[in-house]
TINUMAR-760504 format. One record per residue: residue in three letters; x, y, z of N, C-alpha, C in turn. Coordinates in steps of 0.001 Angstrom, whole numbers, padded with zeros to 6 digits, always signed. Each point is the difference from the previous one (the first is absolute). Example, Ala and Ser with C-alpha at 12.3 -4.5 7.8 and 13.67 -1.06 7.14 Angstrom:
ALA+013190-005690+007800-000890+001190+000000+000900+001200+000000/SER-000350+001050-000720+000820+001190+000060-000770+001090+000730/
//
This chain:
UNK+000825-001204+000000-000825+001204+000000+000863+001259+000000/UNK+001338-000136+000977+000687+000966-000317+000714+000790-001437/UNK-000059-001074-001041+000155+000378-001238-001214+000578-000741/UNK-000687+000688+000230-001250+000801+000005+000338+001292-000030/UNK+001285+000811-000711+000357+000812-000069-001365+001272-000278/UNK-000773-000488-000865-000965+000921-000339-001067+000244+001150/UNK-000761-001107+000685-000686+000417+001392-000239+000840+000580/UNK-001017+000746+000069-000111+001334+000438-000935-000269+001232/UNK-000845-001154+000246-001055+000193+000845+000248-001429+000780/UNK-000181-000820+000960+000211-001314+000120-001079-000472+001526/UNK-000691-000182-000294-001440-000248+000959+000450-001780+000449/UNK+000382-000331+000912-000143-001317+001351-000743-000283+001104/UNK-000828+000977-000193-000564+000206+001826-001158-001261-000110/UNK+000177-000341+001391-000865-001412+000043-000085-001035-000728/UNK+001505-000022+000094+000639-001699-000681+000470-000503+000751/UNK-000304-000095+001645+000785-000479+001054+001206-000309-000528/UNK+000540+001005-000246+001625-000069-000105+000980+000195+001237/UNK+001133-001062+000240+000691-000022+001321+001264+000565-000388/UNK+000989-000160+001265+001158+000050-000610+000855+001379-000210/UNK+001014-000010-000342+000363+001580-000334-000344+000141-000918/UNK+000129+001674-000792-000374+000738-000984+001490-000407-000750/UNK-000034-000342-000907+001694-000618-000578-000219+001537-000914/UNK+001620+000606+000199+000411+001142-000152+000630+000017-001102/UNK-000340-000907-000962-000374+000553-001532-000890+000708-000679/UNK-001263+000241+000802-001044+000703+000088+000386+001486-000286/UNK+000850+000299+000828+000044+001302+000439+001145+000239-001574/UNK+000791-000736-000559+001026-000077-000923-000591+000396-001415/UNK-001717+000348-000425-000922-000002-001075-000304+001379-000313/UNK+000718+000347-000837-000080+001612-000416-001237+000826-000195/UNK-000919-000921-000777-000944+000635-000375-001200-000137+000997/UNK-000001-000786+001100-001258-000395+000965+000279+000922+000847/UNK-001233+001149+000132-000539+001181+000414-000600-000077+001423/UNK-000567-001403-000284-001005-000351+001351-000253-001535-000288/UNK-000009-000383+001410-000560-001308+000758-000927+000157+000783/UNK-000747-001057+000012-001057-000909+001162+000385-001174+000762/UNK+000449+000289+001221+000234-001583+000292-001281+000066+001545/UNK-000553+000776-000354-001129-000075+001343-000564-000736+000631/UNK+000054-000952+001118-000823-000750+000560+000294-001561-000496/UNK+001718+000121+000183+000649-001241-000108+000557-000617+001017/UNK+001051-000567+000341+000696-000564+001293+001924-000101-000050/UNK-000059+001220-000819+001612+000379-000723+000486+000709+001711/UNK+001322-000245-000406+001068+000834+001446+001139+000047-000515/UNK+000334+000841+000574+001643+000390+000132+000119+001641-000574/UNK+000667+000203-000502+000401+001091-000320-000618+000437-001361/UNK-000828+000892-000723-000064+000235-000714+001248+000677-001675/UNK-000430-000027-001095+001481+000505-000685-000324+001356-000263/UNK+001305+000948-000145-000135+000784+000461-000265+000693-001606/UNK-000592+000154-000379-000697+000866-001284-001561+000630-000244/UNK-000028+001254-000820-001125+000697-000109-001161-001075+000122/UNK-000099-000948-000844-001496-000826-000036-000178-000416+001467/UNK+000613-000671+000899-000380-000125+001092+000099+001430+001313/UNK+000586+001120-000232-000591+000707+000550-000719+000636-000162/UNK-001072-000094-001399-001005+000413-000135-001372-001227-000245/UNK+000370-001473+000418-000715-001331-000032-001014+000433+000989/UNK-000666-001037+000172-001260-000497+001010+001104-000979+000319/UNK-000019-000357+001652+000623-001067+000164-000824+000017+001722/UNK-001199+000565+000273-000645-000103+000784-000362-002092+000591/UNK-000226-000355+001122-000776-001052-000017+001421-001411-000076/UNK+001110+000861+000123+001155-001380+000379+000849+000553+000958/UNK-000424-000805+001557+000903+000192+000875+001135-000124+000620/UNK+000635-000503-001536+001246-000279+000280+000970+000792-000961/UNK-000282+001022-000794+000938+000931-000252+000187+000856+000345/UNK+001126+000768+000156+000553+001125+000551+000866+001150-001286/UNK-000227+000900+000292+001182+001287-001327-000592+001392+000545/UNK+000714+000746-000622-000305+001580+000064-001290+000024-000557/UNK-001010-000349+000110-001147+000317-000815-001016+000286+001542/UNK-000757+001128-000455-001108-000054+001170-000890-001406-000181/UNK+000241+000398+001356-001549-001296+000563+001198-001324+000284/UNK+001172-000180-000633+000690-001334+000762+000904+000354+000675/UNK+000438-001284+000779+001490+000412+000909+000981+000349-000543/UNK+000633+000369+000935+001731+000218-000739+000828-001059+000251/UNK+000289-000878-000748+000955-000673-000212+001320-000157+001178/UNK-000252-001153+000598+001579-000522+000736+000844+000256-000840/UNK+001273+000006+000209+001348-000178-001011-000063-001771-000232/UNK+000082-000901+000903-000079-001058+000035-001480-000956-000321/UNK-001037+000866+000158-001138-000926-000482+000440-000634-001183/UNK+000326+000884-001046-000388-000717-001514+000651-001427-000096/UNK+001314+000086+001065+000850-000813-000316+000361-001497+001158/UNK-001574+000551+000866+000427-001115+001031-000413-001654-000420/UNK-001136+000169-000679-000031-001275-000875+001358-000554-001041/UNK+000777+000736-000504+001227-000176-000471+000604-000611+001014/UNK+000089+001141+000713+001376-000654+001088-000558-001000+000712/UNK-000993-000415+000635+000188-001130+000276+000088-001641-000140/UNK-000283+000226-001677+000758-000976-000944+001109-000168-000166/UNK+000669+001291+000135+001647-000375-000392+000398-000193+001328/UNK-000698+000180+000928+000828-000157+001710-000179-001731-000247/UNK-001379-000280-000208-000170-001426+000328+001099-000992-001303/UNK+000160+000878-001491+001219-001088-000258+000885+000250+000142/UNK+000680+000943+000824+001295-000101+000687+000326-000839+000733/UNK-001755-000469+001244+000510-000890+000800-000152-001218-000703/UNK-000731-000177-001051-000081-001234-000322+001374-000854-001107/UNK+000732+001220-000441+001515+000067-000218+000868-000126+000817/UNK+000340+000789+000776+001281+000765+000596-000323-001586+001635/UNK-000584-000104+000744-000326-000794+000993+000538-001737-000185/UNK-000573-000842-001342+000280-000285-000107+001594-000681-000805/UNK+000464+000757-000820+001319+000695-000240+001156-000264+001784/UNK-000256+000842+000515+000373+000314+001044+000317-001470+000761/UNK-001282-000650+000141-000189-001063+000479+000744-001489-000332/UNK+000562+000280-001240+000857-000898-000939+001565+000535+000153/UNK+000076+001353-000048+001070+000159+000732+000495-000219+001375/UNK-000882-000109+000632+000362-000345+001336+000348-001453+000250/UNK-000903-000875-001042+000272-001505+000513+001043-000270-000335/UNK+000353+000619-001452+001834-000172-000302+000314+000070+000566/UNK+000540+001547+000686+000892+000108+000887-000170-000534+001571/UNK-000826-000827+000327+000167-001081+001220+000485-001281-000740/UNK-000480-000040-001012+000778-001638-000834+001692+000237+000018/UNK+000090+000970-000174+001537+000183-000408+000660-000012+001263/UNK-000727+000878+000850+000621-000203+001566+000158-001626+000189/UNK-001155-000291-000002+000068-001460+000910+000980-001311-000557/UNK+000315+000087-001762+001024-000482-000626+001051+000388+000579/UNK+000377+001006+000052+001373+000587+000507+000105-000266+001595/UNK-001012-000090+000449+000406-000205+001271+000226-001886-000002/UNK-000870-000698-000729+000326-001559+000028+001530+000036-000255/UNK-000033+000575-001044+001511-000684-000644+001418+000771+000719/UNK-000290+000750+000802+000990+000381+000596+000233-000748+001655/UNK-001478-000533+000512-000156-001063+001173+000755-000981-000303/UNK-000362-000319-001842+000169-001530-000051+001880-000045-000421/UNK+000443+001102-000234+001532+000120-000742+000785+000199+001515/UNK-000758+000179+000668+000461+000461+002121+000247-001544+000432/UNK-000987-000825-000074-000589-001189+000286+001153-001336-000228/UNK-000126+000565-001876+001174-000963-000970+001553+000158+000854/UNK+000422+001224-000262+001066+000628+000496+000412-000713+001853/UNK-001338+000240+000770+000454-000703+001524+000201-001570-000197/UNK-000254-000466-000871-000196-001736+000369+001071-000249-000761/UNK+000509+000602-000947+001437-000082-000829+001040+000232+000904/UNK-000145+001720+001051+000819-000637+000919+000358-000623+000718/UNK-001491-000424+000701+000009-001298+001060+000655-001363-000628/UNK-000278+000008-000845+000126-001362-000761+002055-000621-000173/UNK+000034+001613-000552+001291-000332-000249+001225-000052+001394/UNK-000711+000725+001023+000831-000099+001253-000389-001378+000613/UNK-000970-000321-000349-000110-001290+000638+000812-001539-000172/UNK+000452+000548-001544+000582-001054-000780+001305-000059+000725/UNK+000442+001261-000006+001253+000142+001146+000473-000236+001410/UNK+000362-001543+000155+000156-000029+001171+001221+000256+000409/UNK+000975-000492-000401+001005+000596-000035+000991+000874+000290/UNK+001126+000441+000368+000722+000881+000403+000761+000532-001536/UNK-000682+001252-000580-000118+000596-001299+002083+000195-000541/UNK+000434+000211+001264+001455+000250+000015+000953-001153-000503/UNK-000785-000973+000739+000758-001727+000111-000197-000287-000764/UNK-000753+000317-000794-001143-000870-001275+001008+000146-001822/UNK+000418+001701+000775+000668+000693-000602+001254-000229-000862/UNK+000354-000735+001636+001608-000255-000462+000075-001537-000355/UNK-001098-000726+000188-000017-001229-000247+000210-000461-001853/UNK-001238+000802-000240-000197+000242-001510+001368+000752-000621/UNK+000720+000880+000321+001023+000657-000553+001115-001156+000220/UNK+000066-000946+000157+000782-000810+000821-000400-001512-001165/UNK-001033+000185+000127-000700-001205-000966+000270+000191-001506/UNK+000026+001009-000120+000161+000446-001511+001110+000619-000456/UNK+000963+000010+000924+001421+000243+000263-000182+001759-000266/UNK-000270+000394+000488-000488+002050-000221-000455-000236-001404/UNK-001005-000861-000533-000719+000355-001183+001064-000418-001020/UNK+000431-000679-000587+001153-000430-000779-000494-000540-000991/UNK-000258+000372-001265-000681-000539-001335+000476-001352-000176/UNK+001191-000750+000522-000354-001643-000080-001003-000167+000852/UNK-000717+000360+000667-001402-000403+000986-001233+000524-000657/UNK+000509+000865-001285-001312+000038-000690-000479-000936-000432/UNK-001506-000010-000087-000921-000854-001097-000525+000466-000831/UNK-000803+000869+000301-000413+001157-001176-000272+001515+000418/UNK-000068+000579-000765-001041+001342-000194-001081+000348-000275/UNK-000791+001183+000127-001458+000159-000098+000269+001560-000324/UNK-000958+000202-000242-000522+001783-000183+000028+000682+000958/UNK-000050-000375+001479+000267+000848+001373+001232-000840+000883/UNK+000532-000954-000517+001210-000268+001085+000764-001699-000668/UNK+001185+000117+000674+000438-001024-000416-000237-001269+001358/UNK+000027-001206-000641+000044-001145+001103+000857-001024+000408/UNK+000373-000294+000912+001433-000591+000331-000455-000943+000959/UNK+000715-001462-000054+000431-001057+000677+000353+000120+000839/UNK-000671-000305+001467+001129-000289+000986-000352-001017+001307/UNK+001139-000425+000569-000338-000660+001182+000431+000704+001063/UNK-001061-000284+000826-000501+000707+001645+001354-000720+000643/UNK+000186+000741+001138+000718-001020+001673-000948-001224+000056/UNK-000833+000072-000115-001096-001420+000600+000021-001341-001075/UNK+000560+000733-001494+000277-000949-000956-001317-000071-000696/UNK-001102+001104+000429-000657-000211-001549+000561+001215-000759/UNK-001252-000815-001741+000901+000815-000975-001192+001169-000220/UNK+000135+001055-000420-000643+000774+000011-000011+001065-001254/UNK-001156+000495-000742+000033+000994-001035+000261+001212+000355/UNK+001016+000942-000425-000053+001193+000710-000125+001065-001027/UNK-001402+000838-000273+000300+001271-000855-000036+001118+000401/UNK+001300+000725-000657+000532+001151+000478-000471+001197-000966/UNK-000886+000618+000313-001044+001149-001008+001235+000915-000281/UNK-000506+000582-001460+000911+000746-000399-000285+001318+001108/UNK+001109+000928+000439-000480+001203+000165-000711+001588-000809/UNK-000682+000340+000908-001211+000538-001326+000997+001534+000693/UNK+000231+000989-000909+000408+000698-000234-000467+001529+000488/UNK-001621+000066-000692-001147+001013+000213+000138+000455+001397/UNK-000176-000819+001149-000302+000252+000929-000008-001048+001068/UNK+000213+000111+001424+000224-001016+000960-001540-000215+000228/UNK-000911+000897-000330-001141-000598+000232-000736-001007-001245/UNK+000380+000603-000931-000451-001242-001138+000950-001317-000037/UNK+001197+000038+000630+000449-001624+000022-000871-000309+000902/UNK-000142+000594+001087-000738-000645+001474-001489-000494-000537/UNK-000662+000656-001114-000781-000329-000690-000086-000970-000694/UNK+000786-000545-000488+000163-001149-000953+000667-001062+000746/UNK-000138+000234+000903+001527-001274+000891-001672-000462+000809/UNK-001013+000956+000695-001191-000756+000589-000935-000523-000853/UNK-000084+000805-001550-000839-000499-001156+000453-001586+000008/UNK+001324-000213-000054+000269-001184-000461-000718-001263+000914/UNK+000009+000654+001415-000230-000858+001213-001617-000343+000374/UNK-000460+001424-000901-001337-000139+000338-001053-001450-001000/UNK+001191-000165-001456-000273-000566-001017+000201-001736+000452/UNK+000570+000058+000810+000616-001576+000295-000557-000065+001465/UNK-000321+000693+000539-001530+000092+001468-000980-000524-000527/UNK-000906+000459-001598-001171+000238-000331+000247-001720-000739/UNK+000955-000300-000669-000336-001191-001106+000240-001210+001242/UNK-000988-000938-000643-000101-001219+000534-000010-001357-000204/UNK+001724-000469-001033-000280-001141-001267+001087-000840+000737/UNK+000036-001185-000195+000766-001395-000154+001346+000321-000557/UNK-000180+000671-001134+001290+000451-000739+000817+001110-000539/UNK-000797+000660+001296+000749+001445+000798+000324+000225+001466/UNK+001786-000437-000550+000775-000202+000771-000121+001358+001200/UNK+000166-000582+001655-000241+000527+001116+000687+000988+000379/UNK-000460+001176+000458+001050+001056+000747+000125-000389+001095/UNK+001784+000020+000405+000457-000600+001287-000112+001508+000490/UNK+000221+001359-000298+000565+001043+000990+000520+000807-001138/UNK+000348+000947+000561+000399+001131-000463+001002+000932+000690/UNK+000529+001310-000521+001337+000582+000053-000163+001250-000219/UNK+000082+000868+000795-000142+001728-000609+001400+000219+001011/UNK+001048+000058-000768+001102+000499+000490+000875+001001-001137/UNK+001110-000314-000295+000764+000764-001085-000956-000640-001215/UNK+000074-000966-000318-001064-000509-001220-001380-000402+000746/UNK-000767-000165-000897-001016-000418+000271-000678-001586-000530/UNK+000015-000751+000765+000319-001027-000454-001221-001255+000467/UNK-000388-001121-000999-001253-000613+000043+000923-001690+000438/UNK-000617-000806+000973+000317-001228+000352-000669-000975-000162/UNK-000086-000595-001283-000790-000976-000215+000227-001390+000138/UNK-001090-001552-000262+000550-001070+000433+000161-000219-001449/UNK+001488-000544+000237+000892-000460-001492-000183-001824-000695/UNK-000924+000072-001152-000596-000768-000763+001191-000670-001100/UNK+000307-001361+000408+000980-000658-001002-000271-000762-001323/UNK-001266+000757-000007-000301-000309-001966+000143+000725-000711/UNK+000979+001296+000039+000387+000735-001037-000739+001131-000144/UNK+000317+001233-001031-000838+001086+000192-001111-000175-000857/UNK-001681+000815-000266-000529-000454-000452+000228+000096-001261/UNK+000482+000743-000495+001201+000534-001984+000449-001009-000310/UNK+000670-000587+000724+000019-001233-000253-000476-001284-000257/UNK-001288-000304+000591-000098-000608+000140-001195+000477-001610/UNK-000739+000997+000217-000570+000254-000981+000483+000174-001295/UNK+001267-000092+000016+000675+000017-000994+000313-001797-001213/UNK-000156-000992+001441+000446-001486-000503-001239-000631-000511/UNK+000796-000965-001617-001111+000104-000646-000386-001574+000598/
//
């Protein structure tokens, strides 16, 4: 209707019409005058000649500069607006919110497991490995340096990627595997790292044909005491056809 550029006259009254006056109305060059008399329209009227010279008698719900209606809240026209956009804010922004929050307790409560459970790992690795130690760490010391004549490559057997391993016999006359980890360079805390990794690895496995840790050595080297197996290494053996 608003494309009604030509409109000069526009009669509505008693069309139980609700609702606002949509303010394209007022946007119609040539409409001189309106009727919206004795409808059920509100809000704010638009602000042009035809409606301040309309009938708009008989609807108690508009308001404008025109005699005979109210004057207009600043906020009437727009409280039906706003409280649509209040209500999808909350029906946005609340739940939103609410998804952020469960993350960030998920993430807490991960981080807090895995740092219990890396506390947890870490105490029973040490328990574990002091326990293995009965021993007098000093005596043990010189026994093995003694066994392997101070580490003397005729007492080698082989090598590995973190240490070499050497032959030897104890005072008591057993024979025993002894590997002597390479030293790690980086830092005294990353050998100390890799010298309990190793311990924690041979704590955790539980096979027939993984040979036993007798004890261990944190002195000038760092050094692994295993029970010494007279069928050869497994390269070998995986090697024979």
């Amino acid at each position: 209707m608003s494309k009604l550029q030509s409109l000069e006259d526009l009669n509505l009254s008693r069309n139980n019409l609700s609702g606002v006056i949509p303010t394209s109305f007022g946007e119609m060059p040539g409409l001189l005058h309106i009727d919206m008399s004795y409808n059920q329209s509100q809000g704010a009227i638009p602000d042009s000649k035809a409606f301040q010279n309309g009938s708009l008698e008989g609807n108690n719900g508009l308001c404008g500069n025109v005699v005979g209606l109210q004057p207009c809240n600043p906020s009437a026209g727009n409280k039906s607006t706003s409280n649509k956009d209040r209500k999808l804010v909350f029906l946005i922004v609340f739940p939103v919110l609410g998804v952020l929050l469960l993350a960030l307790l998920g993430i807490a409560l991960i981080r807090r497991r895995r740092k219990k459970h890396q506390h947890t790992e870490e105490s029973y690795v040490q328990n574990e490995v002091f326990a293995i130690a009965h021993f007098d760490g000093r005596k043990m010391y010189g026994e093995i340096m003694e066994a392997t004549n101070n580490f003397d490559t005729a007492c080698c057997i082989g090598k590995g990627g973190y240490g070499t391993v050497y032959k030897g016999k104890l005072p008591s006359g057993s024979i025993v595997a002894v590997k002597k980890l390479y030293p790690v360079h980086d830092s005294e805390e990353a050998s100390q790292k890799e010298f309990f990794n190793e311990i924690r690895a041979l704590l955790e496995i539980r096979h027939r044909n993984i040979v036993k840790l007798l004890g261990f050595c944190s002195n000038v080297h760092h050094s692994l005491v295993y029970e010494y197996l007279e069928k050869g290494s497994l390269s070998a053996n995986l090697s024979n056809d």
